[in-house]
N, C-alpha and C positions, 0 to 999 in steps of 0.2 A: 636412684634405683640401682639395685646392685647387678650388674650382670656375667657373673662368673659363669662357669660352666655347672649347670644343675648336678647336685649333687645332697648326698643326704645330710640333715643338721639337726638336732637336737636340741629342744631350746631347754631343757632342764627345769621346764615348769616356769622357767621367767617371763613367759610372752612372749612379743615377735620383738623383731629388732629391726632397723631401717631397713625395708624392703622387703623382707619378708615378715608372713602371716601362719599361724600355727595350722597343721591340716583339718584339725576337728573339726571344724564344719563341711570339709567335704571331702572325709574321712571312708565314706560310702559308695568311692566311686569306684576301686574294684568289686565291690559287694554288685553294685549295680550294674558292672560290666556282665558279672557271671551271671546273674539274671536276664540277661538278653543274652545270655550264650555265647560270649567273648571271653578271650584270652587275656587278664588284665594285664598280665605280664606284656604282652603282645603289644596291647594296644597303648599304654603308655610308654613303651618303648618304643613307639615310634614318636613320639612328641621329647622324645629324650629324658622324660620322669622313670627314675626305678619303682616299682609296684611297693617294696621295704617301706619306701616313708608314710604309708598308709597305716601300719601296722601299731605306730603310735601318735597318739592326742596333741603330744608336743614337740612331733616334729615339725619342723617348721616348712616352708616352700618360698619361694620366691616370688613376689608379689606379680610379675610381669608372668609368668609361664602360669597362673590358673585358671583364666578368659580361653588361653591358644589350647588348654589342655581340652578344657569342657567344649569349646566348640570341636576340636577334633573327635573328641570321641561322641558328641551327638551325631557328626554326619558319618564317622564310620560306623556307627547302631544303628544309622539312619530314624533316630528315635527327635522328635523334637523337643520332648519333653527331659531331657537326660537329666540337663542342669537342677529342672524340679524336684525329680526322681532323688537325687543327690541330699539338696535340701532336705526334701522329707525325714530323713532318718538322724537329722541333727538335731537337738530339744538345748533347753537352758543348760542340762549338764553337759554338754557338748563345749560348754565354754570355758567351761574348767575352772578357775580360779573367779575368774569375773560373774560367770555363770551362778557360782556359791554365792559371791559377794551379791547378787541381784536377789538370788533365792533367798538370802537371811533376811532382807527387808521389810519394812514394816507394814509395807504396802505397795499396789502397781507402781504408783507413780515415782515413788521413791527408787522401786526395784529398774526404771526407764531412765531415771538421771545417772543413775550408778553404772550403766550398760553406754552412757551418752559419754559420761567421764572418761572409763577404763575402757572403752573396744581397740585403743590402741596396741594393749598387750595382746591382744589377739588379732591384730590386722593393722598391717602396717600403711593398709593404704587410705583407708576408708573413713568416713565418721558414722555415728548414729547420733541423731534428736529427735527428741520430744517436741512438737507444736500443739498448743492448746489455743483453740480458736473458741472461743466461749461453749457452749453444746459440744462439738466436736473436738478431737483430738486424732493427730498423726504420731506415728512411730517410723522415721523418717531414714535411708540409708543413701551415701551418695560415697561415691569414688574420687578422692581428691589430688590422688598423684599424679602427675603426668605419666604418658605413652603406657595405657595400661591397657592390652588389648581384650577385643571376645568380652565387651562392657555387659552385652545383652545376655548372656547366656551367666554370668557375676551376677547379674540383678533378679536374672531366674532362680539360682539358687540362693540368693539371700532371702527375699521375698518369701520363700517355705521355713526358713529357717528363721525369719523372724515373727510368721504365722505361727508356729510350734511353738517360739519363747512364749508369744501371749496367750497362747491357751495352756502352756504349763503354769503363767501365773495367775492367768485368769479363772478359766475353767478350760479342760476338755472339750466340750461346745462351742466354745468363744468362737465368735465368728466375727471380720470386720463389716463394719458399713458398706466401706467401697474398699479395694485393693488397686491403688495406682502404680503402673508399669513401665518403665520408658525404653520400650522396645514397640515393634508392628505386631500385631494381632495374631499368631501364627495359624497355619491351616487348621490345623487340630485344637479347639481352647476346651475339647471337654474334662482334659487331666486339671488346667488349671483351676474349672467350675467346678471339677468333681473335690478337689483337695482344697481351695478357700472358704467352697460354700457362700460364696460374696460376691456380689457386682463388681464385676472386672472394669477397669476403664485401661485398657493399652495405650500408647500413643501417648504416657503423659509423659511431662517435663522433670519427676521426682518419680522416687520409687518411695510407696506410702502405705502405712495402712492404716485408715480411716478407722475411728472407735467412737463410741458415747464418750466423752469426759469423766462421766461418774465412774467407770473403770477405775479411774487412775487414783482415788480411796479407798479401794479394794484392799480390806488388808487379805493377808500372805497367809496360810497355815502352818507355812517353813519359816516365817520371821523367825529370828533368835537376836535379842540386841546384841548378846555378849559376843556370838560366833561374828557379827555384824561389824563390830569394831576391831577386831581382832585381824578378821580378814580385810576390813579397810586401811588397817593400816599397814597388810605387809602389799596390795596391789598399791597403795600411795608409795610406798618404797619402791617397789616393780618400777613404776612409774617415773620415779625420780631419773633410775639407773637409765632407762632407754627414752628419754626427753630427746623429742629430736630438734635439730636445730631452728633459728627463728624460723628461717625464709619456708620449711616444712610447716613451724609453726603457723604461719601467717598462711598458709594457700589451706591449711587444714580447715582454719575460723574464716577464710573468707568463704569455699564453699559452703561450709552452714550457713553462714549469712545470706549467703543469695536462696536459700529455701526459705528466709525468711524477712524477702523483699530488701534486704540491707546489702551493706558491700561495700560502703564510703570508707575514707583511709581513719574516720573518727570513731566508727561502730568499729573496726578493729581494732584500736588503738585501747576502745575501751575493753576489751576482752583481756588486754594485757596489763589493765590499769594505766595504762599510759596516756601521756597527751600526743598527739595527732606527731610534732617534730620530734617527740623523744623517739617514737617508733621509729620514722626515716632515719635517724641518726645510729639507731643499731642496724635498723635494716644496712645502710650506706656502709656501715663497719666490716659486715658478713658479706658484704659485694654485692647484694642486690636493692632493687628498688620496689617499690608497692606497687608503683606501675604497672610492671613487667610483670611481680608474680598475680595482680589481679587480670591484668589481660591472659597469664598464661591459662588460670582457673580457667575464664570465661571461653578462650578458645576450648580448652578441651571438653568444657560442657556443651558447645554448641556445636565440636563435633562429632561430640557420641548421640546427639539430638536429631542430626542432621543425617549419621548413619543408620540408627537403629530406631527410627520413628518415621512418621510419614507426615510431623507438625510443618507446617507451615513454615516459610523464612519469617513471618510476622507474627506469628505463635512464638518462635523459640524466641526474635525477640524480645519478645512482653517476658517471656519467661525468665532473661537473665537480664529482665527493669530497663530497659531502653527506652527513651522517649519516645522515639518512630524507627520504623524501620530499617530508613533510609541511612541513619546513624549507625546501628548492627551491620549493615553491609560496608558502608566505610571502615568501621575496626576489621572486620573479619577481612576485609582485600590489606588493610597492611598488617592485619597478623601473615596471612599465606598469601597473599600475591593473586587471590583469586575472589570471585564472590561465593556466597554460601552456594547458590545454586549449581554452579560452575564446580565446586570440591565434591557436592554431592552427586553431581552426573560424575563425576572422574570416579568416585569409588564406587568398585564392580561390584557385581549380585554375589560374590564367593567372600571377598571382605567384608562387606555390610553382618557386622554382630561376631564379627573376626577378627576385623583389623582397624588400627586407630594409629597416627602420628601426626604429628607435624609437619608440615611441605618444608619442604629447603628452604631457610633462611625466615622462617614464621618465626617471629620474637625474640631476634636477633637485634 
């Protein structure tokens, strides 16, 4: 993660680059400042953002300052809903390049593997998948970088903006099954009721949104094959230029994998076409190990679970495939020195959906 001092960058239509994420998804948030009667200039000048990098789709931001941003300016709006509010005004073309590449396809589901491929160029930190559980299907987002703070009020506004994508490719109406959340239930859930139209579940372990399956044959009205490979092959180029390195590689596919009960050093391995020791041995080349970066994954999913949910120590277990519990509690005291319960009382009511790190000497 980069951490220079915030400043404006321009990606020139290329996507993000390591650590930072293009603004177009939450491109809306002086919009949404002036609407509650704020000063945007004001108010992200005090989180140290210029109001300018709003002003275009491909500037970029810095992966680590967009959680601290949206949590500051929901509690100086005092609006709970901000991160939503934000969301809402983001659609497929909001994605720009990728967003095209999704709309030319031939159909939902194809238009959901192309958005699972390419969300890189737009978000440096994150993935999207596809899950097809027979009947059912998810449209899946999870945050895979380390120390990436304000996860809850990130998964508020993605969550609208990836409700927007499927009814731009589905219908207008498209509404999910259920909409899964991995933050507390907030005081006020009727913005959330009022803008999903869906069975909320808070409290979960993924941020999801549940559909029929037969969605995902839906063809498209915007397919075009021609504009389809055209523009596949300049986001595969995109693509090529900002490849980020393995050990990024490998914490990226191991968080997908744990949404989809996997995580072994072979399910990775297989992602790269490789066998189980050819991986360790580039891993070992690049200085890290599989180990480290699956424990590092697994710590930072159990601490965003731990801060911004009310699950269980034996929920969030089950959730990142543990045998018992008892096991989750032994990793999580020699990742930080502490038990899950023990991190979870230490972090206070003002960081909870704010703040996220690592304790001294955690995976070390």
């Amino acid at each position: 993660m980069q951490r220079s001092n915030p400043q404006l960058a321009n990606g020139s239509g290329a996507g993000a680059t390591e650590g930072r994420s293009r603004i177009s998804s939450m491109q809306a948030v002086p919009r949404v400042l002036k609407a509650l009667r704020f000063d945007p200039g004001e108010v992200l000048a005090e989180v140290g953002i210029d109001a300018r990098l709003f002003e275009d789709a491909d500037n970029l931001i810095r992966d680590d300052l967009v959680g601290p941003m949206l949590c500051h300016c929901a509690a100086r709006t005092r609006c709970g809903d901000f991160a939503l509010r934000v969301g809402r005004h983001a659609r497929l073309a909001s994605l720009g390049l990728v967003g095209a590449l999704a709309g030319s396809s031939p159909d939902v589901g194809t238009a959901l593997r192309t958005l699972s491929r390419f969300l890189s160029l737009n978000d440096g930190a994150s993935i999207v998948s596809v899950s097809v559980e027979g009947e059912f299907s998810s449209l899946n987002y999870a945050i895979y970088e380390p120390g990436i703070e304000g996860t809850s009020q990130v998964y508020q506004m993605v969550s609208a903006v990836a409700c927007n994508v499927l009814r731009d490719l589905c219908d207008p109406k498209w509404a999910a099954t259920e909409v899964q959340l991995p933050f507390r239930r907030p005081g006020d859930v009727r913005p959330f009721r009022d803008f999903f139209r869906a069975p909320l579940r808070f409290d979960s372990h993924r941020m999801a949104l549940v559909f029929p399956s037969r969605w995902l044959d839906h063809p498209l009205r915007s397919a075009d094959a021609e504009l389809h490979a055209a523009l596949s092959a300049q986001a595969a180029a995109f693509e090529a230029l900002a490849s980020p390195d393995l050990p990024s590689q490998v914490r990226r596919v191991m968080r997908n994998l744990l949404l989809e009960s996997k995580g072994s050093i072979e399910s990775v391995a297989r992602n790269f076409s490789m066998h189980r020791r050819t991986l360790d041995r580039h891993l070992d080349a690049s200085g890290a190990s599989f180990r480290t970066l699956a424990d590092g994954v697994r710590f930072e999913v159990a601490c965003q679970l731990l801060r911004d949910t009310t699950m269980s120590v034996g929920e969030i277990a089950a959730s990142l495939h543990y045998g018992d519990t008892s096991a989750f509690v032994h990793a999580f005291r020699r990742w930080s020195g502490r038990t899950p319960t023990q991190w979870r009382e230490s972090v206070s009511g003002a960081e909870r959906g704010s703040a996220i790190g690592a304790p001294a000497g955690a995976l070390r």
